[in-house]
C-alpha positions as CSV (number, residue, x, y, z in Angstrom):
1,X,50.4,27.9,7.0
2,X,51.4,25.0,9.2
3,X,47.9,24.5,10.6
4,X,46.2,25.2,7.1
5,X,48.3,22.5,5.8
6,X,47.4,19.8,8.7
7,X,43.4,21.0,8.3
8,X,43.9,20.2,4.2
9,X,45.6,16.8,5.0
10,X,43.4,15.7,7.6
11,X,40.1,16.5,5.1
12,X,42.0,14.6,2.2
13,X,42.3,11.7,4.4
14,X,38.6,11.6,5.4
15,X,37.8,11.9,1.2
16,X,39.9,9.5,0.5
17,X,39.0,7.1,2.9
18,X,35.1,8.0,2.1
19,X,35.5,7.3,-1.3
20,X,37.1,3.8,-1.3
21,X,34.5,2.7,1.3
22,X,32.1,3.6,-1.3
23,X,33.4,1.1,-3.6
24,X,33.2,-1.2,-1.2
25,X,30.7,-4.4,-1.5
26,X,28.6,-4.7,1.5
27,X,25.2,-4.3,2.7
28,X,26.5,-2.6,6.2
29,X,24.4,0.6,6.7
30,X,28.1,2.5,7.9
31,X,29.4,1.7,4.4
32,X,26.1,1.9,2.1
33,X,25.3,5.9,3.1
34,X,28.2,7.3,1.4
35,X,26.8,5.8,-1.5
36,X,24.4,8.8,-1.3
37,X,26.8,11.8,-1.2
38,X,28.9,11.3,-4.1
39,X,28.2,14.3,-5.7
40,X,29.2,16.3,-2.4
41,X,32.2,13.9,-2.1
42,X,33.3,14.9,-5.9
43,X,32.9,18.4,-5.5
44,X,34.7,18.3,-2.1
45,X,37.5,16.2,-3.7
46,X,38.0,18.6,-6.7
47,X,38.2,21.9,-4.2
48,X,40.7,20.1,-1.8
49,X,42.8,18.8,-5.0
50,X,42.9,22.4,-6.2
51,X,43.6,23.9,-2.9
52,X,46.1,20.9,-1.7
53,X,48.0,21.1,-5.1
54,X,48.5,25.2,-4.0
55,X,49.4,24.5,-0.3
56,X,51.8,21.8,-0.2
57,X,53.2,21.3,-4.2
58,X,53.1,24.8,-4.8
59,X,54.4,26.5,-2.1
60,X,57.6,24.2,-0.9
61,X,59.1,20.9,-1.8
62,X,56.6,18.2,-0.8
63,X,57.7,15.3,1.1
64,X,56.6,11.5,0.2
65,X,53.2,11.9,2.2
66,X,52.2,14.7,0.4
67,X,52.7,13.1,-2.6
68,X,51.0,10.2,-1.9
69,X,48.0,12.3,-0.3
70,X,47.6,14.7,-3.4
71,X,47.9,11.5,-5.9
72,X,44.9,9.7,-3.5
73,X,42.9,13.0,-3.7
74,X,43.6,12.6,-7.8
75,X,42.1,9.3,-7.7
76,X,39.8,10.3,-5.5
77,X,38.4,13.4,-8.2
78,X,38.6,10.5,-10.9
79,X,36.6,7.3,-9.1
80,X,33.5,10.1,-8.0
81,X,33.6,12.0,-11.7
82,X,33.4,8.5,-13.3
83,X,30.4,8.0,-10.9
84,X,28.8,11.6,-11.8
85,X,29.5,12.2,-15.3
86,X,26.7,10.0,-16.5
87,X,24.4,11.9,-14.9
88,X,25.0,15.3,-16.4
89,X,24.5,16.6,-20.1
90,X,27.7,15.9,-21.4
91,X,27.0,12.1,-21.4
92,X,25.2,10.2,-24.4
93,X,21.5,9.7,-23.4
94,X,20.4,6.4,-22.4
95,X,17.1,6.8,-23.4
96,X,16.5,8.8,-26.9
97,X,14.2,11.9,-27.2
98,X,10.5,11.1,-28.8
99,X,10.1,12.0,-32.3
100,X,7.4,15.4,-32.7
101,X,5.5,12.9,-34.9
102,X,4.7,10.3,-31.7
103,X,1.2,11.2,-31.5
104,X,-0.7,11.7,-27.8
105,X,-2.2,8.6,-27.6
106,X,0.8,6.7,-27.3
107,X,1.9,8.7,-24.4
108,X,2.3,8.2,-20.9
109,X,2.6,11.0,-18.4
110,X,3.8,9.9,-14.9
111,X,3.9,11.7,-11.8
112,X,6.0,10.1,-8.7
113,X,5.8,11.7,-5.3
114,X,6.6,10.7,-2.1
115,X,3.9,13.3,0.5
116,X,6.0,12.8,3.6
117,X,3.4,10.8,5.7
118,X,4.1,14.0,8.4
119,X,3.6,16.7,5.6
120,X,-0.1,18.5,5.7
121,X,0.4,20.4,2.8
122,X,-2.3,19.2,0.7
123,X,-3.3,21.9,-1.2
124,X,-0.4,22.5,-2.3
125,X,0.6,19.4,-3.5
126,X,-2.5,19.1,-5.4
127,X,-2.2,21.9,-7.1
128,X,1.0,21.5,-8.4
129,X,0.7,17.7,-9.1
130,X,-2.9,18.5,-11.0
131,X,-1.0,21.1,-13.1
132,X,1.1,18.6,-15.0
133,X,-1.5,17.2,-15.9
134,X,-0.6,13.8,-15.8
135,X,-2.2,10.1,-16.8
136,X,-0.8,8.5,-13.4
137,X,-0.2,9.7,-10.2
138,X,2.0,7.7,-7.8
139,X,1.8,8.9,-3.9
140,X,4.0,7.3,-1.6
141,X,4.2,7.4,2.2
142,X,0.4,7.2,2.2
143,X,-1.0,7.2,5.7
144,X,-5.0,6.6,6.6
145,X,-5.0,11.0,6.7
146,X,-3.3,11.3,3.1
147,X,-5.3,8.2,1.8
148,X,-8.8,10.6,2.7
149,X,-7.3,13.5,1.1
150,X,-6.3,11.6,-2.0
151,X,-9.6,10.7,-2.4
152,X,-10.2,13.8,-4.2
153,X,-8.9,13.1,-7.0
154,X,-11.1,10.3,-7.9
155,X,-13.2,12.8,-9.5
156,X,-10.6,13.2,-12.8
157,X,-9.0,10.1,-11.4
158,X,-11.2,7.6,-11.6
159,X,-9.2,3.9,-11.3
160,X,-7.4,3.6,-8.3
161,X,-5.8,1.4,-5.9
162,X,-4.8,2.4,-2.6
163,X,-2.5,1.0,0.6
164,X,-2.4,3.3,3.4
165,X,-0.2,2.8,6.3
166,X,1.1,4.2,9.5
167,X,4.6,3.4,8.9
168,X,5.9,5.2,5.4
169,X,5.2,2.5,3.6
170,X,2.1,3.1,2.4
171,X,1.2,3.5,-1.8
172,X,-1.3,4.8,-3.9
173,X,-1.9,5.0,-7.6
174,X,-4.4,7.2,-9.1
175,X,-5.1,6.9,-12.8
176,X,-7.2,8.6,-16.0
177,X,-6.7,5.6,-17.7
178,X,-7.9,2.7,-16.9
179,X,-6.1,0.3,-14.8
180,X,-5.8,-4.1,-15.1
181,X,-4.3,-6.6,-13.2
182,X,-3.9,-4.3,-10.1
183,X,-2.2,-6.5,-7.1
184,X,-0.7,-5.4,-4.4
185,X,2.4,-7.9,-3.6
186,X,5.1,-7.9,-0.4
187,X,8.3,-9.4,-1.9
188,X,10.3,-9.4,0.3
189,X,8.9,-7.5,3.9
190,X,5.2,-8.4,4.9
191,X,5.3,-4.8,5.9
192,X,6.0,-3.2,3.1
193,X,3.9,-3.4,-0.2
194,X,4.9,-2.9,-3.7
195,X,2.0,-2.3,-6.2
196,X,1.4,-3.8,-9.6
197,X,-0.7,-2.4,-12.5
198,X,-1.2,-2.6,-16.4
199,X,-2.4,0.7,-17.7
200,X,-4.3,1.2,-21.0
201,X,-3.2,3.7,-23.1
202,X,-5.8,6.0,-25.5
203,X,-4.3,3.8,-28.2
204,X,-5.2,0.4,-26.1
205,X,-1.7,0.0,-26.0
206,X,-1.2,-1.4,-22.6
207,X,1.7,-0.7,-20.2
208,X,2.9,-2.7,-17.2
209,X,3.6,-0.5,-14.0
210,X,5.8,-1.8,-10.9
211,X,5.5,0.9,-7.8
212,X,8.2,0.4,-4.8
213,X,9.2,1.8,-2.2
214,X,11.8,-0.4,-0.5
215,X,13.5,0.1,3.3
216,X,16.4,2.2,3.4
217,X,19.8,1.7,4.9
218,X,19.3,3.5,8.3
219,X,21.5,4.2,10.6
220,X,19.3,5.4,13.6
221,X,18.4,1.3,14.2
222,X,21.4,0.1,12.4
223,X,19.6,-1.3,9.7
224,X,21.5,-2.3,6.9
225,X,20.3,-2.8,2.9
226,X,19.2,-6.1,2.4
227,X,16.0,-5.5,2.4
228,X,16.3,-2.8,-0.2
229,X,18.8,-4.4,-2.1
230,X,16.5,-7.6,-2.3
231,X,13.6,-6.0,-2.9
232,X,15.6,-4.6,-6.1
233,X,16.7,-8.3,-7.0
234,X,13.5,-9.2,-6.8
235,X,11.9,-6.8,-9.2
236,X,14.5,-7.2,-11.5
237,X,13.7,-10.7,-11.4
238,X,10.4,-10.9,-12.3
239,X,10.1,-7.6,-14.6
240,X,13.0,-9.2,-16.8
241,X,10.7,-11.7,-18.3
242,X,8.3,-8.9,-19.4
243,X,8.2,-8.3,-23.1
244,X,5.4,-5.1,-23.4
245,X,6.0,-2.0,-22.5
246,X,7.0,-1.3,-18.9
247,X,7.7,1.0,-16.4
248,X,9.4,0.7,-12.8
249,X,9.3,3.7,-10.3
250,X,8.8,5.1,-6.9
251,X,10.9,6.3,-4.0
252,X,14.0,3.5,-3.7
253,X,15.8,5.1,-1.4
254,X,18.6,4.4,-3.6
255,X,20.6,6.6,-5.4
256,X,20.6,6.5,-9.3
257,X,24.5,6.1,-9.1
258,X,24.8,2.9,-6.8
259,X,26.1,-0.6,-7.5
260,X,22.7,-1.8,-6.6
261,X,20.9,0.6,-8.6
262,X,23.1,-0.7,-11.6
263,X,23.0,-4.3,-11.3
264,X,19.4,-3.9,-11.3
265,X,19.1,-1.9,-14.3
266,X,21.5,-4.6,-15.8
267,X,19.3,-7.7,-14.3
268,X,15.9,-6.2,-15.8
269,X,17.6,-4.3,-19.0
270,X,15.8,-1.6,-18.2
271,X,16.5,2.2,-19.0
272,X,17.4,5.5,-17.2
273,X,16.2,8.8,-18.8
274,X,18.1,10.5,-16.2
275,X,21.5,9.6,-17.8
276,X,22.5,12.1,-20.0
277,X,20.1,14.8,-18.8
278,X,20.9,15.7,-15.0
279,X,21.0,14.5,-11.8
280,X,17.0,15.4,-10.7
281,X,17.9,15.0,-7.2
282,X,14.4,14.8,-5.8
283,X,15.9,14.6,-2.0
284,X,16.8,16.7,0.6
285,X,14.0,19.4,-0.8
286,X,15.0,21.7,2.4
287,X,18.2,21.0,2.2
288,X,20.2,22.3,-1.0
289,X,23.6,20.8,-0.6
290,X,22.4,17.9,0.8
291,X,19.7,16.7,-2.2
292,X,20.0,13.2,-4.1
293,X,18.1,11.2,-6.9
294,X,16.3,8.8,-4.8
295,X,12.7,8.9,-6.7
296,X,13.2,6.7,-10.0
297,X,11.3,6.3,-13.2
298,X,12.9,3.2,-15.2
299,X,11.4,1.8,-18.3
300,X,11.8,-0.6,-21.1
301,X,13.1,0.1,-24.1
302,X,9.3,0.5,-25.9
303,X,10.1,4.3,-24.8
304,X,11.3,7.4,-26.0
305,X,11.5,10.4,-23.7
306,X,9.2,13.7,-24.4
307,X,9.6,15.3,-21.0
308,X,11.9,15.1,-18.0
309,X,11.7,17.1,-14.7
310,X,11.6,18.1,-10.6
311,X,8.4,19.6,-9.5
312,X,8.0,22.5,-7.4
313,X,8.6,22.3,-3.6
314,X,5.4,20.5,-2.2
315,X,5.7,20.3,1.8
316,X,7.5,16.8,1.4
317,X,11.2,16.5,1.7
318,X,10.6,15.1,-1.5
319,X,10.4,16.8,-4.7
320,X,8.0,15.2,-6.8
321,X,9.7,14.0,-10.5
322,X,7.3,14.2,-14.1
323,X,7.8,12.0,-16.8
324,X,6.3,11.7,-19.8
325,X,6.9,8.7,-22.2
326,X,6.4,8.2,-26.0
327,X,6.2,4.6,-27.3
328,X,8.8,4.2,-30.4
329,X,8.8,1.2,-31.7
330,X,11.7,2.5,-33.7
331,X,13.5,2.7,-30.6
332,X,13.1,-0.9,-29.1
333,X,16.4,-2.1,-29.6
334,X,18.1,1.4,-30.3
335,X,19.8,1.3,-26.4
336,X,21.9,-1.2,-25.2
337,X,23.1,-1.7,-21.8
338,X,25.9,-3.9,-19.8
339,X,24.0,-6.9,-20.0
340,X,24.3,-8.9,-16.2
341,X,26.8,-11.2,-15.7
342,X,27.2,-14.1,-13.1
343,X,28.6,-12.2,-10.7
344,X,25.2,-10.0,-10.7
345,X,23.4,-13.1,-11.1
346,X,25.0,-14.6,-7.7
347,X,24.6,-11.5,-5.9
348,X,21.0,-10.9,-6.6
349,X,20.6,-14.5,-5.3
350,X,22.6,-14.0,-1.9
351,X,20.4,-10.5,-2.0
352,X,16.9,-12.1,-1.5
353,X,18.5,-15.5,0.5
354,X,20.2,-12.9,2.9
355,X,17.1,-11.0,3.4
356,X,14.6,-14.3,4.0
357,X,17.0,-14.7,6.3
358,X,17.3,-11.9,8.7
359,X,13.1,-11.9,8.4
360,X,13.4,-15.3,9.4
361,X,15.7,-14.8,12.2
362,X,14.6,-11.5,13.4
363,X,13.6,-11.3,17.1
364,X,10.2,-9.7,18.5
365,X,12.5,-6.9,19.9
366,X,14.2,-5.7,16.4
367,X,11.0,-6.7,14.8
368,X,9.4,-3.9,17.2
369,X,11.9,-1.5,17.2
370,X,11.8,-1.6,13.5
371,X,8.3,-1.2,13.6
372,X,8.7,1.9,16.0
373,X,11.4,3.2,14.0
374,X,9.2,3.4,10.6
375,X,6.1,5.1,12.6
């Protein structure tokens, strides 16, 4: 019992101390990966609650530490389920279902996937992206061998734009409907793109696309996330002053639950159809305790939601996510979110200063061991 007891304490220590470095605000790469297992952090806190509860309150008199311990696991239980619960079906959706009546026209089906520059499983991927039958494909990780294999599509995809590279960063966007205003911008790294598009509904209605696919805390070259977290100031930025209908979405390596994840939803005002639906954790796809919702559709409130879901296993290590929107205009101003405060406002500035910055001061050697890193 003795050694069960210790084992317990120890592994409430190391939750505890996990979930208040979570809450903590910094861009260090040590600190901003346990912003991705809260879901296995809640569920671990919850068991060793239960089972700490049996072992030390239940059994004998508990002495001050255990006390303290079991009330830091409570806390513990209550800071991850406050970070979970919106992202399961007893919340209040964010975004409202479509109306039957919302006719096709004024629909937009969206398919985000990232291939897994490594994956060769193109067959497979086409055949279940191709079955959803979807307006707009988004590919990311794109390499020069997926970017020739792609090219099949073009066929029933006619409007395309395309930027393969050797590095994970590369995007593609294959559309049925016809496609304006397609640039390709780098906000924030020269070396990694984000894509911008206007899509034309059947109606004519017109709909403004941002695809991203920002640079990822990592700890393998001890990068830290301010690239990401500028590259998400950034959009938010610019999208904000957008008044049609819009959509946001890619792979951001960030999960839907994140401070940084929130302040941009509350910079750009834009919408979630995850919350109050599920999690749709799109990665680890071989890995089933260790998945999070890193691929992201946002949108404006123009939309209603028809569909929602995670694709089929396709080779990646990402599961690709369907979407398909219905423009309401009954809707527009139906959802309100926190609106951003100065606070946001000042970190989204030191965000994109911070990362101009470390581009700036970056040597040759951590510009080429990044470089090796993402290849």
């Amino acid at each position: 019992m003795l050694v069960a007891k210790f084992t317990l304490g120890v592994l409430s220590v190391l939750v505890i101390a996990l979930t208040a470095l979570s809450l903590v605000r910094t861009r260090a790469w040590w600190v901003r990966i346990f912003d991705f297992p809260r879901a296995q952090i809640a569920v671990s806190s919850v068991v060793l609650f239960c089972l700490f509860g049996l072992a030390n309150l239940g059994v004998e008199e508990a002495g001050l530490v255990e006390w303290v311990l079991f009330a830091g696991l409570g806390l513990s239980v209550v800071v991850q389920l406050r970070q979970m619960l919106p992202y399961t079906p007893i919340w209040r959706h964010q975004v409202p279902d479509a109306p039957v009546t919302i006719g096709k026209a004024d629909r937009l089906r969206l398919v985000v996937s990232n291939v897994c520059m490594e994956n060769r499983s193109i067959d497979l991927w086409l055949k279940t992206i191709r079955a959803e039958d979807p307006h707009v494909i988004v590919a990311v990780e794109v390499d020069d061998w997926w970017d020739r294999r792609l090219g099949a599509l073009t066929q029933a995809f006619p409007h395309f734009i395309r930027q393969p590279q050797g590095d994970t960063y590369g995007l593609a966007v294959y559309s049925r409907l016809p496609l304006q205003n397609t640039r390709i911008k780098h906000l924030v790294d020269s070396n990694v793109p984000s894509i911008f598009i206007t899509a034309e509904l059947t109606s004519g209605r017109r709909v403004r696309c941002v695809i991203l696919h920002p640079r990822p805390p990592r700890p393998d070259i001890q990068q830290d996330s301010d690239l990401r977290d500028a590259e998400l100031a950034r959009v938010a930025e610019i999208v904000r002053s957008f008044r049609s209908p819009l959509v946001v979405a890619g792979d951001l390596n960030d999960v839907a639950w994140s401070h940084t994840t929130h302040r941009f939803q509350r910079i750009s005002r834009m919408l979630d159809p995850r919350i109050g639906r599920g999690m749709y954790a799109t990665y680890h796809a071989d890995h089933r305790l260790l998945r999070y919702p890193l691929d992201h559709v946002f949108h404006s409130r123009h939309f209603a939601l028809v569909a929602l879901k995670r694709l089929a296993h396709v080779g990646s290590d990402h599961f690709p996510i369907f979407v398909e929107l219905a423009i309401n205009e009954n809707c527009a101003n139906a959802r309100e979110i926190d609106s951003a405060d100065e606070a946001d406002e000042e970190e989204a500035i030191n965000a994109i200063q911070d990362a101009q910055d470390l581009r700036a001061n970056e040597t040759t050697q951590e510009r080429r061991d990044r470089q090796l890193a993402d290849q």
